[in-house]
C-alpha positions in Angstrom: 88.9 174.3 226.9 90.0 170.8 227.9 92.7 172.0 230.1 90.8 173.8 231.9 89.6 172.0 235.3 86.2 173.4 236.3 84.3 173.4 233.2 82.1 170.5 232.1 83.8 170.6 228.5 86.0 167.3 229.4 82.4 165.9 230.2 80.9 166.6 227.4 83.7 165.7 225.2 84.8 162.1 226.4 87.7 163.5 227.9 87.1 162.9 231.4 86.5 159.1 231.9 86.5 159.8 235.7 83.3 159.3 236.0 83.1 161.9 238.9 81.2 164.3 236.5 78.0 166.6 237.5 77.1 167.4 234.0 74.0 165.0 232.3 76.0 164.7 229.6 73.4 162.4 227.2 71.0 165.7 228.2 73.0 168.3 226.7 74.9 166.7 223.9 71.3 165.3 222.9 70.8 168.7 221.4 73.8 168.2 219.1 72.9 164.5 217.8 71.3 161.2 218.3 74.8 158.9 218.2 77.1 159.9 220.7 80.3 160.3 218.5 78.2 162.4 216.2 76.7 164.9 219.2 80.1 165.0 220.5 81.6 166.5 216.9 79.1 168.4 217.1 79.1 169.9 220.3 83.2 170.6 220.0 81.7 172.4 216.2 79.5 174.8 217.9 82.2 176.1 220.6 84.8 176.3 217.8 82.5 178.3 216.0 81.5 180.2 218.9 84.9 181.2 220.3 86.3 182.0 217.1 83.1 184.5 216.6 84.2 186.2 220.0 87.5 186.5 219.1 86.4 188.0 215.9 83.8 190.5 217.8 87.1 190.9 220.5 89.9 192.1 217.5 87.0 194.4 215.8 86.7 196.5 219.2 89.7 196.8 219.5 90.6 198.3 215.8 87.7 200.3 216.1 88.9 202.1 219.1 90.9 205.2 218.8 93.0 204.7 221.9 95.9 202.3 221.5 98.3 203.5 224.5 98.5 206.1 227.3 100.6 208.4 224.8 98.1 208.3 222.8 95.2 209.1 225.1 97.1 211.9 225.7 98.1 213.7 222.6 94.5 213.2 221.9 93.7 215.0 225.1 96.1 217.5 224.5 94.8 218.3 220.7 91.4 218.7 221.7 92.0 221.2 224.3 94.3 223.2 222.1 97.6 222.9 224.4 100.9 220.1 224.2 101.3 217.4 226.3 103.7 219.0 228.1 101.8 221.3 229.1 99.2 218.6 230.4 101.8 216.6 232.1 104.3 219.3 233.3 102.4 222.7 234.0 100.0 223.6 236.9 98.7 226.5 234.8 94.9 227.2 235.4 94.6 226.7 231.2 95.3 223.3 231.2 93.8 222.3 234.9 90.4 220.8 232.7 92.8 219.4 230.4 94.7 217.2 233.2 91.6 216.4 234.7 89.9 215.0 231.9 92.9 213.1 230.8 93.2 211.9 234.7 89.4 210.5 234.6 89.7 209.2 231.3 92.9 207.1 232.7 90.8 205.7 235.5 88.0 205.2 233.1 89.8 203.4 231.0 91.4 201.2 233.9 94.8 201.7 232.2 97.8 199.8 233.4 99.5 201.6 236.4 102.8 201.0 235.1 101.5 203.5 231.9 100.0 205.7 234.2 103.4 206.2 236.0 105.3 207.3 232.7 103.2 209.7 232.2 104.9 212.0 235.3 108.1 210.6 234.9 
């Protein structure tokens, strides 16, 4: 977070010796310790800890969900309304209309990349 420009984490850290800072640092890192070397270790613990937990909360989504890909969004599509992605993607049969339109919303839903969205009529 210390690259980063517009956060107050240089502040808070001892990075920025600018002086030209808008954060009260002794404020906020007084919650994390009495000594300032001590709230500072401190302070970089908790958003360790607390970045790591989001990535954590981030990578469990994301195996929990089904949908890994646009193909697979479809076939999934495709298998619950009994019919094959062909079907969905090349036929303008009344059959599969429902089919094609559910897989269209769920796309959009889904905000999918545009470049996946594309294969799928190619």
């Amino acid at each position: 977070m210390s690259k980063y420009r517009w956060t107050g984490h240089k502040e808070l850290t001892g990075s920025n010796d600018s002086g030209e800072g808008i954060i009260s640092r002794d404020e906020v890192l007084g919650y994390f310790g009495e000594r300032l070397q001590s709230a500072q270790e401190a302070y970089e613990k908790f958003v360790k800890e607390g970045v790591e937990e989001v990535y954590k909360e981030l990578e469990a989504e994301e195996r929990a969900s089904p949908i890994k890909d646009i193909d697979c969004l479809i076939r999934m599509v495709a298998k619950y309304y009994n019919v094959e992605k062909a079907e969905i993607l090349e036929t303008r049969k009344n059959t599969v209309r429902q089919a094609r339109n559910v897989l269209v919303y769920l796309v959009k839903y889904l905000r999918l990349n545009g470049k996946q969205i594309g294969r799928m009529w190619a």
